[in-house]
C-alpha positions in Angstrom: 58.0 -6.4 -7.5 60.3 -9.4 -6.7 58.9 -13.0 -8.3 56.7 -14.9 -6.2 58.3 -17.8 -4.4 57.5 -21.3 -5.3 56.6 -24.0 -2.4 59.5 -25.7 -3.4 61.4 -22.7 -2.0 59.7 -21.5 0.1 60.1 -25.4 2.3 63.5 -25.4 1.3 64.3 -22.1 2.6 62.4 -22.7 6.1 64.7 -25.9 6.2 67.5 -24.2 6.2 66.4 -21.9 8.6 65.6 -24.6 10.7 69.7 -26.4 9.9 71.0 -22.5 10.9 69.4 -23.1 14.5 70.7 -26.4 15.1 74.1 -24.8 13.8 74.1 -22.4 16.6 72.3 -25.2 19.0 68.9 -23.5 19.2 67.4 -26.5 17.4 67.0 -30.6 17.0 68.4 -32.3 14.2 65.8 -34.9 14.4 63.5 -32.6 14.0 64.5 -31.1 11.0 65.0 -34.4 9.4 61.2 -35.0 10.4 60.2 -32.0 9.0 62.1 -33.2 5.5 60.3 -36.0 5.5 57.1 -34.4 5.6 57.9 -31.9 3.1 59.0 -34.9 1.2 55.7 -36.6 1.5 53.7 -33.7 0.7 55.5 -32.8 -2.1 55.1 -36.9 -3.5 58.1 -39.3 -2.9 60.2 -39.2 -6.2 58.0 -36.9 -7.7 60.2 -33.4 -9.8 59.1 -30.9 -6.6 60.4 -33.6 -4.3 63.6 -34.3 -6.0 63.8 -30.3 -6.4 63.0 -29.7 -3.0 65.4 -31.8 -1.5 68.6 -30.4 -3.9 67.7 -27.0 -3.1 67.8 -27.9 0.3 71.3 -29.3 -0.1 72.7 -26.6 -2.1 71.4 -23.9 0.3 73.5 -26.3 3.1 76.4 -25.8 0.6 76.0 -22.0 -0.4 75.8 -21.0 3.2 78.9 -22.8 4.3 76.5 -25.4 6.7 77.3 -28.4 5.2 80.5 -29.0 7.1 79.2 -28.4 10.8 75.4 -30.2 10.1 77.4 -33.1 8.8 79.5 -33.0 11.9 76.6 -32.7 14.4 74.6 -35.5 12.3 78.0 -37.7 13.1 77.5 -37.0 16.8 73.6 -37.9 16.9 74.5 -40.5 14.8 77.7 -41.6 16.9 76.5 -44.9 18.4 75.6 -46.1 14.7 78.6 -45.4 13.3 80.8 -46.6 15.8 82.5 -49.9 16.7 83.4 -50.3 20.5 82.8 -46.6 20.8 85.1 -45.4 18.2 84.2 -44.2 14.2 86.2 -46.3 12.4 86.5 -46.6 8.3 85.1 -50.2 8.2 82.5 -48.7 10.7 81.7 -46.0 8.8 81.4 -48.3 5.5 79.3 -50.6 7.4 76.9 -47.6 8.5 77.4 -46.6 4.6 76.5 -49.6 3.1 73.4 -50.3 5.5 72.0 -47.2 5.1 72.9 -45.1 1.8 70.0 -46.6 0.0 67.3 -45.3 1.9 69.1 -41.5 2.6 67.6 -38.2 1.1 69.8 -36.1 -1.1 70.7 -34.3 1.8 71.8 -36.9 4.3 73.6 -38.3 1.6 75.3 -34.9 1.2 76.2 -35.3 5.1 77.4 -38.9 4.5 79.6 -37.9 1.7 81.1 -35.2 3.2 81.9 -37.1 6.4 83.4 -39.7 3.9 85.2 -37.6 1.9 86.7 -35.8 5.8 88.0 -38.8 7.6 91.3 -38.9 7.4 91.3 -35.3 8.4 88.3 -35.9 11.6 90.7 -38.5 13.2 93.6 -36.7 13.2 91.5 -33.9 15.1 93.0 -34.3 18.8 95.9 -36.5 18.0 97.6 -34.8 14.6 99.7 -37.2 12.6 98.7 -40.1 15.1 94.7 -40.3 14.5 93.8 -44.2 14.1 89.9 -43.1 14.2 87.3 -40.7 14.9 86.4 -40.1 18.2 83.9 -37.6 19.9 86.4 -35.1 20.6 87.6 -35.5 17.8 84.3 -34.7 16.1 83.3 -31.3 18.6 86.8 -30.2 17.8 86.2 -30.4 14.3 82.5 -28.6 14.9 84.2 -25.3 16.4 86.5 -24.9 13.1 83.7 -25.6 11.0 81.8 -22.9 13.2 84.9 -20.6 13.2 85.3 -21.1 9.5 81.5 -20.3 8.8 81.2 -17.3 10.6 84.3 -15.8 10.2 85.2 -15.7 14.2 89.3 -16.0 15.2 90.0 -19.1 16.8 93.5 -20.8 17.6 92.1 -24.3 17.0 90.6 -23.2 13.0 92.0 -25.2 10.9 94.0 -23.2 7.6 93.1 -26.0 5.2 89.3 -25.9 6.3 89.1 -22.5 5.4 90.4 -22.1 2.2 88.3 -25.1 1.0 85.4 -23.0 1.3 86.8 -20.0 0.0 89.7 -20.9 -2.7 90.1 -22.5 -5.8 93.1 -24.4 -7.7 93.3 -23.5 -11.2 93.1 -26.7 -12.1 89.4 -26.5 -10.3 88.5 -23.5 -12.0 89.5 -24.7 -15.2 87.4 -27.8 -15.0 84.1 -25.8 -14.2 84.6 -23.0 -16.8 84.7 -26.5 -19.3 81.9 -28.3 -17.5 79.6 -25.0 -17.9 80.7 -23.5 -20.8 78.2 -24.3 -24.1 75.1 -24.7 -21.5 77.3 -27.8 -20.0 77.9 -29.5 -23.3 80.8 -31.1 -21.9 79.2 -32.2 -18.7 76.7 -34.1 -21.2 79.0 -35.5 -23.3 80.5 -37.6 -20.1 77.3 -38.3 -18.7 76.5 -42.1 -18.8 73.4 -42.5 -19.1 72.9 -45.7 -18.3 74.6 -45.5 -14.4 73.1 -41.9 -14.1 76.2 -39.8 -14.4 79.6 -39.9 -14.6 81.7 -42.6 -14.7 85.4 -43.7 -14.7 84.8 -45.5 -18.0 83.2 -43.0 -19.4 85.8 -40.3 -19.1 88.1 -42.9 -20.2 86.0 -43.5 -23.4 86.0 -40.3 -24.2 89.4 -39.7 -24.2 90.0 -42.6 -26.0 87.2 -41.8 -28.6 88.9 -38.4 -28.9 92.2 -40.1 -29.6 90.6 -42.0 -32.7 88.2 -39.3 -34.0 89.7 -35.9 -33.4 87.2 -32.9 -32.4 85.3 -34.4 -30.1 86.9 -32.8 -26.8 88.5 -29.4 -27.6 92.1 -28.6 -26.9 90.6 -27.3 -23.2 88.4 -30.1 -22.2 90.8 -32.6 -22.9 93.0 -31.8 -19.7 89.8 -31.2 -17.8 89.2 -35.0 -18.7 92.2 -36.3 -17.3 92.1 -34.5 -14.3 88.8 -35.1 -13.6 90.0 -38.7 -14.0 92.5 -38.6 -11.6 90.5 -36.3 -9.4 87.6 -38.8 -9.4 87.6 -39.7 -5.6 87.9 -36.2 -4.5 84.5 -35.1 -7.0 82.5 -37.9 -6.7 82.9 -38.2 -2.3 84.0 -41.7 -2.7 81.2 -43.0 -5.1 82.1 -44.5 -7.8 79.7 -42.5 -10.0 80.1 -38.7 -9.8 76.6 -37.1 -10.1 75.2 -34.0 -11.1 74.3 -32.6 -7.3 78.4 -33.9 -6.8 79.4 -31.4 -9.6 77.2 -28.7 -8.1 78.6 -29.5 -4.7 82.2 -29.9 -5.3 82.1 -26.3 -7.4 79.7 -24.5 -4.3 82.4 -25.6 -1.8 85.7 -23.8 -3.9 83.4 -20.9 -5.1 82.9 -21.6 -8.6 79.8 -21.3 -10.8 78.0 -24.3 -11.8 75.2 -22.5 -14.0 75.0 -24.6 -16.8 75.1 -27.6 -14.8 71.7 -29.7 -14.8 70.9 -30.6 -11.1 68.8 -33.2 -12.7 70.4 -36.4 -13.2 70.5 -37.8 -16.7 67.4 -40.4 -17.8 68.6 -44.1 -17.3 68.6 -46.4 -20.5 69.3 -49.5 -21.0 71.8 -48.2 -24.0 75.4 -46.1 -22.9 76.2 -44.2 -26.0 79.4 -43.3 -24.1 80.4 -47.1 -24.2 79.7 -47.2 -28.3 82.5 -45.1 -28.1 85.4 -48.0 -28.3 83.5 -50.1 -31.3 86.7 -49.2 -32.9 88.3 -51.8 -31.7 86.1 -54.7 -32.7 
């Protein structure tokens, strides 16, 4: 007999149900975000089953190749917020950003990051090489690729690059997550910052340096993972400049890659960064 399903699941696998309608417009977005919210508040704001609620939710978005066309149908009932003089631009879209990110769920953030992250590509949608912004045709253009990509249906308009996001990996990508999980994600907690609540730009940097000073710390694998992840920073955190653990589970769903061994939880704030002790060297 299979395992009994938690509530957490259970809500979180009726929500998805509930993003698949809207993804083949049978359903209301607002009403799904309504129906988060009062998951949300049964569950108790900030409380572990509300937190775990909400990243299931996002990772079943992720696993089932939704993320991209909900994210796209959240920018169109979204449209008027963020656009200036009826166009999405990328001071609009910061605005809209910076206004509202504080108050998002895990999984509207997930939409915002991956609208973020997709810009440059949504505004070249109708006008290739030529986009100055996103507009609404540029955004339902984008929705039947994402569709065409998700189900697997022929279309002349699918775009190549969309679809081997969701199904290929770089080496370099593969590379990075068979470091980041091996060792139950030892690696993945030696770059955590603690005190910003994930990974930062400084602390990849201090632990190269530390490495450089006091050998063994990174192994001869995890030290180009480092770097790359350092110069891949944009691209893994969606823009942030703090790459979380739901980021690290997201940006290994999208190419395929595992990502057991990777703590959805995000590490405990202190007010001590042991990653920073790292350079006392140089005092």
């Amino acid at each position: 007999m299979p395992p009994k399903q938690t509530a957490v699941e259970t809500e979180a696998k009726s929500t998805l149900d509930m993003f698949s309608k809207v993804a083949d417009g049978q359903g209301n977005l607002t009403q799904v975000f309504r129906e988060i919210e009062k998951d949300r508040q049964a569950f108790g704001i900030g409380s572990a089953q509300e937190k775990a609620y909400t990243e299931s939710v996002h990772w079943k978005l992720v696993k089932s190749n939704l993320l991209p066309e909900i994210s796209l149908k959240y920018a169109s009932a979204n449209y008027d917020n963020l656009s200036k003089d009826g166009y999405i631009t990328g001071e609009s879209f910061q605005r809209f950003r910076v206004a509202t990110y504080k108050d998002m769920n895990s999984v509207e953030k997930a939409m915002n990051h991956f609208l973020m992250k997709n810009y440059d590509d949504l505004k070249n949608q109708t006008t290739p090489g030529y986009g100055t912004c996103v507009s609404m045709d540029d955004i339902n253009q984008a929705m039947e690729k994402a569709k065409a990509a998700r189900t697997g249906q022929s279309s002349d308009t699918a775009s190549d690059g969309q679809q081997s996001q969701v199904t290929k990996s770089s080496p370099k990508v593969h590379e990075m997550f068979a470091a980041l999980t091996a060792n139950d994600g030892d690696l993945t907690n030696k770059l955590m910052d603690a005190s910003a609540g994930g990974i930062t730009r400084e602390s990849l940097k201090h632990a190269l340096d530390f490495d450089g000073h006091y050998t063994k710390f990174l192994n001869k694998t995890e030290v180009p993972v480092v770097r790359n992840m350092l110069d891949g920073f944009d691209d893994i955190s969606g823009g942030d400049e703090l790459i979380t653990p739901l980021d690290l589970k997201y940006f290994g769903g999208k190419y395929g890659e595992r990502t057991t061994g990777i703590s959805r939880q995000a590490p405990i704030r202190t007010s001590q960064d042991p990653i920073k002790s790292f350079g006392n060297w140089e005092k």
